[in-house]
C-alpha positions as CSV (number, residue, x, y, z in Angstrom):
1,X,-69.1,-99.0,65.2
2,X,-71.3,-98.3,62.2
3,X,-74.6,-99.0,64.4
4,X,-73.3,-96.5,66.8
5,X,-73.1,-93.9,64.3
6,X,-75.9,-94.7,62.5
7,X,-74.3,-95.4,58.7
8,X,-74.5,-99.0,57.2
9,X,-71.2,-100.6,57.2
10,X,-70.2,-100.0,53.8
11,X,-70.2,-96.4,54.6
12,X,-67.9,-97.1,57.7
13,X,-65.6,-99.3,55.6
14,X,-65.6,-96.3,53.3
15,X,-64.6,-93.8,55.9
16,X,-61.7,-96.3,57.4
17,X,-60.6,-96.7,53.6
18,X,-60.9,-92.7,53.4
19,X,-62.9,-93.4,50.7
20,X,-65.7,-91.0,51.5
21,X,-65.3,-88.1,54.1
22,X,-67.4,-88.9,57.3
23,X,-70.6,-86.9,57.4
24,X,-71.4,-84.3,60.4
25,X,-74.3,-86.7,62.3
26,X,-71.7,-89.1,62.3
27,X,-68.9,-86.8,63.4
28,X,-71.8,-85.0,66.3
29,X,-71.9,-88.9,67.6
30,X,-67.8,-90.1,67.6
31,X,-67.9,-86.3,69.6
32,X,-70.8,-87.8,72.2
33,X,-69.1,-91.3,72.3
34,X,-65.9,-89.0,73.8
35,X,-64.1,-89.2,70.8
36,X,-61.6,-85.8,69.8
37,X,-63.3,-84.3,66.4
38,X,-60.2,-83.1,66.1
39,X,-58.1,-85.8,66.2
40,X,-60.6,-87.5,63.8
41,X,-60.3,-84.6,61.1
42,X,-57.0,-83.8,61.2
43,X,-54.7,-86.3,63.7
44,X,-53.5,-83.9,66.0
45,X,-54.0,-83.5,70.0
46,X,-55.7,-86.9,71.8
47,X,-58.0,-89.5,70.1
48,X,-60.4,-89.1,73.5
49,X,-61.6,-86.4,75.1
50,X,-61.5,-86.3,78.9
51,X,-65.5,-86.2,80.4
52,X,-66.2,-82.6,80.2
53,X,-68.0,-81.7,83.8
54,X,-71.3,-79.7,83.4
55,X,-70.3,-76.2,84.2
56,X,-72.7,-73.9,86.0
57,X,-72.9,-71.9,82.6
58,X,-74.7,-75.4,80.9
59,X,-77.7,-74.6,83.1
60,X,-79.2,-72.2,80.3
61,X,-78.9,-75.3,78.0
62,X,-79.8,-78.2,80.4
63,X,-82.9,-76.0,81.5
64,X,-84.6,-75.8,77.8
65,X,-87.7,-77.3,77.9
66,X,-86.8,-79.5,75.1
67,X,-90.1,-80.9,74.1
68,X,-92.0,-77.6,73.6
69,X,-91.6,-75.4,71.0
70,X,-90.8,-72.9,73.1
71,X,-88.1,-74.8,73.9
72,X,-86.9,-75.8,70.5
73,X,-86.8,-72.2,69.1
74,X,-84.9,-71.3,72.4
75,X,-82.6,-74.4,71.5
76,X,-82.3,-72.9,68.0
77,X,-81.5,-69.0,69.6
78,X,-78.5,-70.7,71.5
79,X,-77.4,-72.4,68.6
80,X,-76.8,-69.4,66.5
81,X,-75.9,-67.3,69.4
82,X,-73.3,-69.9,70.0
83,X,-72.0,-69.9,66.6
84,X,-71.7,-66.5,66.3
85,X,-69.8,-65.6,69.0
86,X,-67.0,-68.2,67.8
87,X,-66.9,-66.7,64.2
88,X,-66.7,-63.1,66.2
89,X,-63.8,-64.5,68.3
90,X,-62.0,-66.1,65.5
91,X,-62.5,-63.5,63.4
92,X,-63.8,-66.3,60.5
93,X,-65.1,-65.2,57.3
94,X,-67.3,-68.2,56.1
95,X,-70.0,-68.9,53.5
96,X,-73.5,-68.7,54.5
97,X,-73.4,-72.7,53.9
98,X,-71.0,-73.2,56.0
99,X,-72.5,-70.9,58.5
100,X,-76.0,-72.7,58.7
101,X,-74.4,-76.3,58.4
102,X,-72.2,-75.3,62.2
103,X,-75.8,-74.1,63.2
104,X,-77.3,-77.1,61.9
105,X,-74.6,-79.4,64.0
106,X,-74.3,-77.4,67.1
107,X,-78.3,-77.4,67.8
108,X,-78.0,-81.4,67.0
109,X,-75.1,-81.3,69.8
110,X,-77.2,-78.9,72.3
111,X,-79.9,-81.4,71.9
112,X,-77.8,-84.2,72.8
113,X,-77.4,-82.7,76.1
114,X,-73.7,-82.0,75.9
115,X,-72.1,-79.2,78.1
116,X,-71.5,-75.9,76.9
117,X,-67.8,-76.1,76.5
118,X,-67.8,-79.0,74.3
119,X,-70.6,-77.5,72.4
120,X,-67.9,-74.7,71.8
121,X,-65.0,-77.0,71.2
122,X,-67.2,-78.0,68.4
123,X,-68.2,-74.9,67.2
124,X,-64.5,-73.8,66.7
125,X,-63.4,-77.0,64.9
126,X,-66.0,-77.0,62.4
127,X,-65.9,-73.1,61.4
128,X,-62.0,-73.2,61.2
């Protein structure tokens, strides 16, 4: 488990010990591997998540050309457009840490290729 989420496994033992609090790469991984962030951070709902099916509305993320630069900074608008509209909905007042950490891990999981709506799951889990 610690190769797949890329710590040594002295820093695994150290998050099954709760030792150390697992790090976002790690967390944006368990979340690709199907794993419920939430159940992870704080025990409650399922320890999976169902597959999430691509929705029509993952096109504008699946469509990036990823390799260009275009295509990174357009990664990097939906990213914070992303973000934003789940501190709107929520009505969240957080630090502009905080805020550019989310940013940080929801342009890691757009880049991963997951769908929309799990991109968003996340979002909301991390800025509560």
């Amino acid at each position: 488990m610690a190769e797949k989420l890329g710590v040594s496994l002295r820093t695994y033992q150290s998050y099954e010990r709760d030792e150390t609090d697992i790090g976002a790469a790690a967390l944006c991984r368990l979340l690709a591997l199907g794993h419920n962030v939430n159940w992870i951070l704080s025990g409650q709902g399922a320890e999976m998540l169902e597959a999430a099916p691509v929705l029509s509305t993952d096109r504008q993320l699946s469509e990036v050309d990823k390799g260009s630069q275009h295509g990174q900074r357009e990664q990097l608008r939906l990213a914070i457009q992303l973000v934003s509209e789940v501190i709107a909905n929520n009505r969240l007042t957080i630090s502009p840490e905080k805020h550019a950490e989310i940013i940080t891990l929801v342009l890691e999981l757009i880049q991963e290729g997951l769908p929309q709506a799990t991109v968003l799951r996340f979002a909301s889990i991390a800025a509560a």
